[in-house]
TORKOL-4160 file (C-alpha; in steps of 0.2 Angstrom, whole numbers, padded with zeros to 4 digits, m for minus):
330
<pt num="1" X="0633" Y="0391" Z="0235"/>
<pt num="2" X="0621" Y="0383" Z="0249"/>
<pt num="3" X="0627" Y="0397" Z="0258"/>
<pt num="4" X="0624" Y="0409" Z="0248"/>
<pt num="5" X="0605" Y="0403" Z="0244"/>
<pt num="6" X="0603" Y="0403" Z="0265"/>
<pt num="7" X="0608" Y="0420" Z="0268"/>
<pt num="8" X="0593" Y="0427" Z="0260"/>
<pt num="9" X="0579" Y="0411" Z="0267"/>
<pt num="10" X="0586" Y="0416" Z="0287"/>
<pt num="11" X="0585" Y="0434" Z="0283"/>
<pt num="12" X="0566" Y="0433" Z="0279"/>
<pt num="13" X="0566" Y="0422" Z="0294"/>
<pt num="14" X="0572" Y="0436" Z="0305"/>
<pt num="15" X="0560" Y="0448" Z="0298"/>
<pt num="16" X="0547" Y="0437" Z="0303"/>
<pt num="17" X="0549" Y="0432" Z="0318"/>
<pt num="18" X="0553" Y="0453" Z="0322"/>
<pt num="19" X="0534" Y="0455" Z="0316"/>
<pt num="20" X="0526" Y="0442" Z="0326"/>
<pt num="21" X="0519" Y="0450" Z="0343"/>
<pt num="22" X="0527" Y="0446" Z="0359"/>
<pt num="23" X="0517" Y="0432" Z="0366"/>
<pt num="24" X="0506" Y="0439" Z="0381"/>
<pt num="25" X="0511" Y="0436" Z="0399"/>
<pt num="26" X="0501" Y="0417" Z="0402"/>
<pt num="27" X="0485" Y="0420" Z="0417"/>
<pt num="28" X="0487" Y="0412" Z="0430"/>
<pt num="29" X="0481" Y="0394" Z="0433"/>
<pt num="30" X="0478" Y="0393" Z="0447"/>
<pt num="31" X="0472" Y="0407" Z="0456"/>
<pt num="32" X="0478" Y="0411" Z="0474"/>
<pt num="33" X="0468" Y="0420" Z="0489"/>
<pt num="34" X="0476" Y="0426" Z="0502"/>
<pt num="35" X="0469" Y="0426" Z="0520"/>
<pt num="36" X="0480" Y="0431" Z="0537"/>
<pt num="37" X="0479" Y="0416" Z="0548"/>
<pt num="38" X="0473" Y="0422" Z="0566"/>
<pt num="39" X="0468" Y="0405" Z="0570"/>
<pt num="40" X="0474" Y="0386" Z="0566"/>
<pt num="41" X="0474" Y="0385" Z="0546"/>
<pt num="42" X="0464" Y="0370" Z="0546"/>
<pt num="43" X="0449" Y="0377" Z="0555"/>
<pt num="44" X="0449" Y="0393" Z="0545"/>
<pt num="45" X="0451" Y="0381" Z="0530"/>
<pt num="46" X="0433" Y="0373" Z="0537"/>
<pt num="47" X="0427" Y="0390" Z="0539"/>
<pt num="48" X="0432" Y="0399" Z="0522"/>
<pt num="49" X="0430" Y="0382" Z="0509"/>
<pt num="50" X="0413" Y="0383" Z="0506"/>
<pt num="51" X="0417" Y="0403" Z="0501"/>
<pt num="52" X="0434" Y="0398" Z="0490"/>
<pt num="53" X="0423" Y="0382" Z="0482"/>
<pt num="54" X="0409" Y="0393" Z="0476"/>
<pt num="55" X="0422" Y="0404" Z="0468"/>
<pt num="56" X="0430" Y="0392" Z="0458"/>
<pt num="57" X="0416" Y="0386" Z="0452"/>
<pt num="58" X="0410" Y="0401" Z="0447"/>
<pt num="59" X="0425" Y="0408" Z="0437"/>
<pt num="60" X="0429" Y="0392" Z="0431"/>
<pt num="61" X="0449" Y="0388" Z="0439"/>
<pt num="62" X="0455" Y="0380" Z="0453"/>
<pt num="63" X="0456" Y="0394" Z="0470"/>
<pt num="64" X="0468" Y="0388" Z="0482"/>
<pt num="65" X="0470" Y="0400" Z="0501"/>
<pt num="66" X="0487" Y="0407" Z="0505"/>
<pt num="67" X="0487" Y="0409" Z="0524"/>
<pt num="68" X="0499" Y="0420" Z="0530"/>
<pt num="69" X="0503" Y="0421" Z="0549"/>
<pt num="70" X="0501" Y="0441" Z="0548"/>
<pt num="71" X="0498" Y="0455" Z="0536"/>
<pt num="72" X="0515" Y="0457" Z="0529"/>
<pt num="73" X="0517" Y="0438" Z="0525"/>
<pt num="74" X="0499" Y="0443" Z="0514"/>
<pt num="75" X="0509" Y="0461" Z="0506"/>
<pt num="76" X="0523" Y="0448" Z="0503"/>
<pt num="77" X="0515" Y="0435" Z="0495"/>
<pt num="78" X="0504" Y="0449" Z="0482"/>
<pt num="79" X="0523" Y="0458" Z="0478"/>
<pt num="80" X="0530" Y="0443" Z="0471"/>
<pt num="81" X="0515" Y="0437" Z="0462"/>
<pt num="82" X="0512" Y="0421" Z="0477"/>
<pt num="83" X="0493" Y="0426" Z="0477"/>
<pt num="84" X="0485" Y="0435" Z="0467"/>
<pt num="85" X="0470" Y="0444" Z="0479"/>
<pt num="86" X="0465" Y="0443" Z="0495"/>
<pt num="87" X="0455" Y="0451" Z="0512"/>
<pt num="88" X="0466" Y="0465" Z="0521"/>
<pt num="89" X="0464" Y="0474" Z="0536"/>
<pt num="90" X="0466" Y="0495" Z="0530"/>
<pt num="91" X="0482" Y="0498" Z="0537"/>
<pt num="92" X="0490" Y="0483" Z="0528"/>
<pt num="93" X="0480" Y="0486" Z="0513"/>
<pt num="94" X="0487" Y="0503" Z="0510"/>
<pt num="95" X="0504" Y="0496" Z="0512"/>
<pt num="96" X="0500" Y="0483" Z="0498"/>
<pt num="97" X="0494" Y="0496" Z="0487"/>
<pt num="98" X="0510" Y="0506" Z="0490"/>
<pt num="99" X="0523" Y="0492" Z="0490"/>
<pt num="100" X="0514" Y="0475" Z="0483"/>
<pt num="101" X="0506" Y="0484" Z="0466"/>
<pt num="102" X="0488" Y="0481" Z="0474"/>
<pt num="103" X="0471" Y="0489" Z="0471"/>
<pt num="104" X="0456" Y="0489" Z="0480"/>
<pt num="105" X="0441" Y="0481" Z="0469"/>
<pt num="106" X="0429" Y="0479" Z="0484"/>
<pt num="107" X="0425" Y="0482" Z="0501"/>
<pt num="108" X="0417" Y="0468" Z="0518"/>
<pt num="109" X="0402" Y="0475" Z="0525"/>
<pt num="110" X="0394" Y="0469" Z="0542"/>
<pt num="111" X="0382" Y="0454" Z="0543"/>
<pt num="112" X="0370" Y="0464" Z="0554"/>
<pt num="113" X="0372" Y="0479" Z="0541"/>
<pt num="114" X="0383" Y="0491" Z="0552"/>
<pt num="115" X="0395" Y="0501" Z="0544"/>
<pt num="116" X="0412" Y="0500" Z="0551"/>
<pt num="117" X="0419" Y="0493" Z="0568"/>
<pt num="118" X="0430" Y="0500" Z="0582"/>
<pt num="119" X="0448" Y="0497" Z="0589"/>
<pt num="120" X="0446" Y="0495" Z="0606"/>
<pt num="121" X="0457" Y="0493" Z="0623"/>
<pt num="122" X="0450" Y="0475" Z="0634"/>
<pt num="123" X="0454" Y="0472" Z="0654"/>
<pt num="124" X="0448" Y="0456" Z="0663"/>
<pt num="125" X="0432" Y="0461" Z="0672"/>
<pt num="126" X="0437" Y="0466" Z="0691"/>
<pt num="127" X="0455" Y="0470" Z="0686"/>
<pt num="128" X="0452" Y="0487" Z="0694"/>
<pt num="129" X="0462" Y="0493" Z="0676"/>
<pt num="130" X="0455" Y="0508" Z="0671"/>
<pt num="131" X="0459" Y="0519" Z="0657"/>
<pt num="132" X="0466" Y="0533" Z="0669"/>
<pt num="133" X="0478" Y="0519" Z="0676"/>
<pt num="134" X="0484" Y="0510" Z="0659"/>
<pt num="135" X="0489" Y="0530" Z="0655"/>
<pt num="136" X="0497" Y="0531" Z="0669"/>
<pt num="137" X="0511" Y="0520" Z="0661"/>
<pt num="138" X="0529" Y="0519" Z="0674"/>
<pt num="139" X="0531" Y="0501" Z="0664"/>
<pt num="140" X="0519" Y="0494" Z="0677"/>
<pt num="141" X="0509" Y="0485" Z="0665"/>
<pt num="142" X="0513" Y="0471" Z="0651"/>
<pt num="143" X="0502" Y="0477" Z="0636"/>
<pt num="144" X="0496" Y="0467" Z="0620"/>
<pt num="145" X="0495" Y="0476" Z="0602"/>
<pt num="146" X="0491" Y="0471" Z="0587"/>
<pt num="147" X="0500" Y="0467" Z="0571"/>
<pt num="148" X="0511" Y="0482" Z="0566"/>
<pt num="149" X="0500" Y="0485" Z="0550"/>
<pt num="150" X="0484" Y="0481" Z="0561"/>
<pt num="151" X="0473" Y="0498" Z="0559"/>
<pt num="152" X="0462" Y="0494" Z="0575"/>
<pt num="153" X="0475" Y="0485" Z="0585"/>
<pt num="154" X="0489" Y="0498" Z="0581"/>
<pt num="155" X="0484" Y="0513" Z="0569"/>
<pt num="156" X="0473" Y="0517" Z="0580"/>
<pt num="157" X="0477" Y="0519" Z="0596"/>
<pt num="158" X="0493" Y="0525" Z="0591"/>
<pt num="159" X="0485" Y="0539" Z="0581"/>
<pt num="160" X="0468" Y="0543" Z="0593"/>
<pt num="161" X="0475" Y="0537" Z="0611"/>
<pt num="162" X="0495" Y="0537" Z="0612"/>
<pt num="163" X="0500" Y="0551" Z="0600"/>
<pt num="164" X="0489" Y="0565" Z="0608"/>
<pt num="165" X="0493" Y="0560" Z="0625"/>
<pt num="166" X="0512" Y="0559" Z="0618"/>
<pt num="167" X="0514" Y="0543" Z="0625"/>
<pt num="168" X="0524" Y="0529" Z="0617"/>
<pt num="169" X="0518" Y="0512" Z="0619"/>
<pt num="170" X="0537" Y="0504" Z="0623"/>
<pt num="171" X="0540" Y="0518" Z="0636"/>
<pt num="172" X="0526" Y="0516" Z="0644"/>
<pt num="173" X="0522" Y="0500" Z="0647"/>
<pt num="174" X="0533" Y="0484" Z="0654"/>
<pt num="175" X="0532" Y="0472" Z="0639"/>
<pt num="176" X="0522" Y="0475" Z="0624"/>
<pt num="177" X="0517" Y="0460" Z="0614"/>
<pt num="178" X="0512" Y="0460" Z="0598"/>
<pt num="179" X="0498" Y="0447" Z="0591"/>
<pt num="180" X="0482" Y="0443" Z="0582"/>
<pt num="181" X="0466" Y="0449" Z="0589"/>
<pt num="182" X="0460" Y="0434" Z="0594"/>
<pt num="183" X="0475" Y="0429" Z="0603"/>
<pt num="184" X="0475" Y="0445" Z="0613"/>
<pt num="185" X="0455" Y="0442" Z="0618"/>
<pt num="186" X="0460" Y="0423" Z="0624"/>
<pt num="187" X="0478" Y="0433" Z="0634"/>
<pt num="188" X="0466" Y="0445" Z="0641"/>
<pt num="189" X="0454" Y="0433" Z="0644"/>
<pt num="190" X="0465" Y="0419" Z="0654"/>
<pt num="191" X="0475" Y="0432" Z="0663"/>
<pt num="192" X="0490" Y="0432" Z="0653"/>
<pt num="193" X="0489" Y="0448" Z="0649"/>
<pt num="194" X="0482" Y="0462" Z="0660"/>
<pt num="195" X="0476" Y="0472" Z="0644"/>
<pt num="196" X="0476" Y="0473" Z="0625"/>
<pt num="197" X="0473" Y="0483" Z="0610"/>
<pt num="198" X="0457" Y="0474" Z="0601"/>
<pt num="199" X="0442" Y="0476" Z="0589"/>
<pt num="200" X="0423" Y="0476" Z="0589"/>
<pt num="201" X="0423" Y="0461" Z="0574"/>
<pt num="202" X="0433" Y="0450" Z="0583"/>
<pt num="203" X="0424" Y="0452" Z="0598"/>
<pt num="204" X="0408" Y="0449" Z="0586"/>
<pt num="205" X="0416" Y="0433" Z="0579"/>
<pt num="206" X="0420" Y="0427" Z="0597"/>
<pt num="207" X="0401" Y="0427" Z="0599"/>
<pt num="208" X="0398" Y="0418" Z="0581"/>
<pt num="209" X="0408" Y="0404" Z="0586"/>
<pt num="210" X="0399" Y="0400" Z="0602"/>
<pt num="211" X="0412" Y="0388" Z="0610"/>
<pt num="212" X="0414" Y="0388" Z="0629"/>
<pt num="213" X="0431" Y="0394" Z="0629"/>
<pt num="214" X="0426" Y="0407" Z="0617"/>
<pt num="215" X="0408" Y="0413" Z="0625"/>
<pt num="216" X="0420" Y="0412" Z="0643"/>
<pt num="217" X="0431" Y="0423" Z="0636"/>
<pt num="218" X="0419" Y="0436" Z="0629"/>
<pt num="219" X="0410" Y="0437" Z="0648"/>
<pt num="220" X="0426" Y="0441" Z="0655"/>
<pt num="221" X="0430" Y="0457" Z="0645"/>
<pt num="222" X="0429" Y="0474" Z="0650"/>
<pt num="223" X="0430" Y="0487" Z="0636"/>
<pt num="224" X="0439" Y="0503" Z="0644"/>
<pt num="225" X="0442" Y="0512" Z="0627"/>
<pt num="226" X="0434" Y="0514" Z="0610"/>
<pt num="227" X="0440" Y="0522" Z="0595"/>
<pt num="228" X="0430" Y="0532" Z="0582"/>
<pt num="229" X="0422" Y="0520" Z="0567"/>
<pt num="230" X="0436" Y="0513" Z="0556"/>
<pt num="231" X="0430" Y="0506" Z="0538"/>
<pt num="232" X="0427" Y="0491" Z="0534"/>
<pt num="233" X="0441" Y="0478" Z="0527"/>
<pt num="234" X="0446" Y="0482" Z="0507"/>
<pt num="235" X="0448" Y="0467" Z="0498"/>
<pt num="236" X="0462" Y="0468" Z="0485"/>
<pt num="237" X="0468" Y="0460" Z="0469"/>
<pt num="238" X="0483" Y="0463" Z="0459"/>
<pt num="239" X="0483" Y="0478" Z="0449"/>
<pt num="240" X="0494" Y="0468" Z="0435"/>
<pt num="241" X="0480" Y="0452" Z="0436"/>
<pt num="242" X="0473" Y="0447" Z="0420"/>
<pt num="243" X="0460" Y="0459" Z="0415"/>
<pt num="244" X="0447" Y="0444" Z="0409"/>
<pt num="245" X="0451" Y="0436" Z="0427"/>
<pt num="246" X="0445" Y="0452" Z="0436"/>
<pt num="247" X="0430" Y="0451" Z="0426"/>
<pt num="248" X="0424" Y="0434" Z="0434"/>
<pt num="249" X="0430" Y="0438" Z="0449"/>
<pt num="250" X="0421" Y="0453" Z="0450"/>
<pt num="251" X="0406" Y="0447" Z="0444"/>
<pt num="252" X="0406" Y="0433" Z="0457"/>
<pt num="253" X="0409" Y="0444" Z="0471"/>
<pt num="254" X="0398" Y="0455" Z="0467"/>
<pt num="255" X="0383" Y="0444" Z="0465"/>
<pt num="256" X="0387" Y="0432" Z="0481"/>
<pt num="257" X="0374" Y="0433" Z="0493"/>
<pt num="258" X="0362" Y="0446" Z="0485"/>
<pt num="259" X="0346" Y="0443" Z="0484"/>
<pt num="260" X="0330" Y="0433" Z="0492"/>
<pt num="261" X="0333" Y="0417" Z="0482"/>
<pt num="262" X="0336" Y="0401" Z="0492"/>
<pt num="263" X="0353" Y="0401" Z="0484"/>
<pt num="264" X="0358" Y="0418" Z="0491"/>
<pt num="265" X="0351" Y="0413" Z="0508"/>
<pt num="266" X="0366" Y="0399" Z="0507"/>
<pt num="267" X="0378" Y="0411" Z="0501"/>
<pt num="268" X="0374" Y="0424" Z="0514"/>
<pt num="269" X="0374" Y="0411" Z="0528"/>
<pt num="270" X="0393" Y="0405" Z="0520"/>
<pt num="271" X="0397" Y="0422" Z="0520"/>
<pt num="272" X="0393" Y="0426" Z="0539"/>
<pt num="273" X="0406" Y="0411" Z="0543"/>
<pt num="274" X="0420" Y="0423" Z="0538"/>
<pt num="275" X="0411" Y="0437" Z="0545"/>
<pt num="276" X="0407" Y="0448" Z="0531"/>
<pt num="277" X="0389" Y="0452" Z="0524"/>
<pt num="278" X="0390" Y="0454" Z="0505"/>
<pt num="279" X="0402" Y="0463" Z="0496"/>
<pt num="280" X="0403" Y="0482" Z="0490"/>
<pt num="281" X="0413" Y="0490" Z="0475"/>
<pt num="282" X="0428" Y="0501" Z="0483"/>
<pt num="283" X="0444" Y="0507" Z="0474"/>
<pt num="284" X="0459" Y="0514" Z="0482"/>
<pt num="285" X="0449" Y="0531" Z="0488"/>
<pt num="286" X="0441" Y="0516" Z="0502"/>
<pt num="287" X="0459" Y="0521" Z="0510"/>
<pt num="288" X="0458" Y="0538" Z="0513"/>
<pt num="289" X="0453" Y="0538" Z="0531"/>
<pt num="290" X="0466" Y="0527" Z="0535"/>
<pt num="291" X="0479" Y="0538" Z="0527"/>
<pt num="292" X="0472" Y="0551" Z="0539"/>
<pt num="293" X="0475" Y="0540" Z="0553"/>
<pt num="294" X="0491" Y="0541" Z="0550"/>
<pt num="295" X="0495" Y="0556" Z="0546"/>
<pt num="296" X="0486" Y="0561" Z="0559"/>
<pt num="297" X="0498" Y="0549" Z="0570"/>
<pt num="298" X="0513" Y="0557" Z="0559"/>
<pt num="299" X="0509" Y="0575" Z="0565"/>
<pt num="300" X="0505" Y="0572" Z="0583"/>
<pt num="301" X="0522" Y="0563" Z="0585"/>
<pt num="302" X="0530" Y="0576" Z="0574"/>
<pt num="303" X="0526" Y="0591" Z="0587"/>
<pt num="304" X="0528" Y="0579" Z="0602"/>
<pt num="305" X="0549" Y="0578" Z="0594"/>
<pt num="306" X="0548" Y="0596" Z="0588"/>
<pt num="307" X="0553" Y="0592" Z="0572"/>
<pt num="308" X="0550" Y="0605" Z="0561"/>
<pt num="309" X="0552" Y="0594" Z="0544"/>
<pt num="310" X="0541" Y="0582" Z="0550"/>
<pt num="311" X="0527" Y="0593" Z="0554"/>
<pt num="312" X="0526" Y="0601" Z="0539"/>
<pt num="313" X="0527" Y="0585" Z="0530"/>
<pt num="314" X="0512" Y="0578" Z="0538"/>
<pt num="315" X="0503" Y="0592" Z="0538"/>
<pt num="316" X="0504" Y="0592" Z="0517"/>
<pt num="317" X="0500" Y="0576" Z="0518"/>
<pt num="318" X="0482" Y="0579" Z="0529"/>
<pt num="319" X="0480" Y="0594" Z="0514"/>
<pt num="320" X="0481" Y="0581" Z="0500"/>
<pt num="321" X="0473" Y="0567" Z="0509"/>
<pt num="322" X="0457" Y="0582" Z="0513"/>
<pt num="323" X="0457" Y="0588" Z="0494"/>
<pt num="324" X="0457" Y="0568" Z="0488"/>
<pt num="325" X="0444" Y="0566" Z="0499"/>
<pt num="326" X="0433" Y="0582" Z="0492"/>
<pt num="327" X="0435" Y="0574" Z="0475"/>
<pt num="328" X="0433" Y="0557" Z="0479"/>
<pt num="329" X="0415" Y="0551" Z="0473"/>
<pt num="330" X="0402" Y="0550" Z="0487"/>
């Protein structure tokens, strides 16, 4: 008899429950900011604290850094929801758009307003290294690169210095490391490493932080080649991150440092700690030219092998790339 009077109480239970919505994914409570770590994390923590404190005071959670010790730790850490956004280089940001489920919401920009920087190749002053003789290759030479998803320290020279020359980096010289750009500056520097694959920001940064070692370093630098402008970093977030969370962030970012106030004079000066001036709205069309860098690189590699396949491949990918880039808004 219980039973019986049960059978029709659960059944509306059931039905119940079946209406009720499916509870939403819960936002973040903290939220996480990635940052590749080219230095000691506890003196980039110094540098970039100010910066992550403003934020959370402005969008009202706790903002903690993730510093990774290179660009995939970063892609990493966004695929499996370990940080939530961050500052990429181009290269690396493509690849966390394509693999990571990122999107690009804004863009750096140089404190002293230029647009862009260069990939570069440093000697030691009076090393008699020219470009002529690094090309000369016969693994005479230990060479230093950057990150493999660094755009300035291995996009491109691969794709505007190696590739049309057809010269491959492992053949050609005796060692190549691979490392930050600021270790290959100090490797250069000290005579560690005869030459390296570098950039025009971090060459800038080693003149913002003024040490000894650091100014001793720049004054021993020869630049033997330079690349054509790259753009500047994309910062990106989480396609999947709460919609209300973008918001603040957005608004924050987008604010930080504009203006003539006393406020925005703080912010800007915060801001040149991490060597950016501030930020820009981008979305994922900020990656086009680095898509062209590398199917540029693609193509040039493709004809040195004679492989038929490839070529055609990377030549409908630069078609694409150019038609995205005739749509894309200017």
């Amino acid at each position: 008899m219980i039973t019986r009077r049960l059978i029709p109480l659960l059944a509306v239970l059931a039905l119940t429950a079946c209406g009720k919505p499916a509870p939403k994914a819960e936002a973040p409570r903290t939220l996480t900011f990635s940052i590749v770590s080219t230095e000691a994390s506890q003196t980039q923590m110094q540098e970039w604290a100010p910066f992550l404190k403003d934020m959370e005071k402005a969008i009202g959670m706790p903002v903690k850094p993730f510093f990774g010790s290179n660009y995939s730790a970063l892609i990493e850490a966004l695929r499996f929801k370990q940080a939530d956004l961050g500052w990429f280089t181009n290269q690396s940001g493509l690849e966390a758009v394509r693999r990571a489920g990122g999107e690009v919401f804004a863009r750096t920009t140089h404190p002293n307003g230029q647009d862009g920087y260069q990939g570069v190749i440093v000697v030691r002053k009076g090393s008699g290294i020219t470009l002529d003789k690094l090309l000369a290759c016969g693994k005479r030479l230990d060479f230093g690169m950057g990150d493999a998803k660094s755009t300035s320290g291995t996009l491109a020279p691969n794709a505007f210095l190696f590739g049309p020359r057809g010269i491959d980096p492992q053949a050609c010289f005796k060692t190549v490391r691979s490392a930050s750009a600021e270790a290959n500056l100090y490797a250069v520097g000290s005579g560690v490493l005869p030459a390296a694959t570098d950039n025009t920001r971090s060459m800038d940064r080693l003149a913002v932080i003024g040490t000894p070692m650091a100014q001793k370093t720049l004054d021993s630098l020869q630049v033997i080649w330079t690349s054509p402008t790259i753009p500047e970093d994309p910062m990106i977030w989480r396609a999947d991150l709460d919609p209300a969370i973008k918001a603040k962030v957005s608004r924050f970012i987008f604010s930080y440092g504009v203006g003539d106030t006393p406020e925005a004079r703080r912010q800007r000066a915060i801001l040149e700690r991490i060597q950016t001036g501030p930020f820009k709205h981008a979305d994922n069309t900020h990656l086009l030219p680095v898509r062209e860098m590398e199917a540029t690189g693609q193509l040039v590699a493709a004809k040195a092998k004679g492989d038929q396949a490839a070529l055609a491949a990377a030549q409908a990918a630069l078609a694409e790339i150019k038609k995205e880039e005739a749509a894309a808004p200017k």
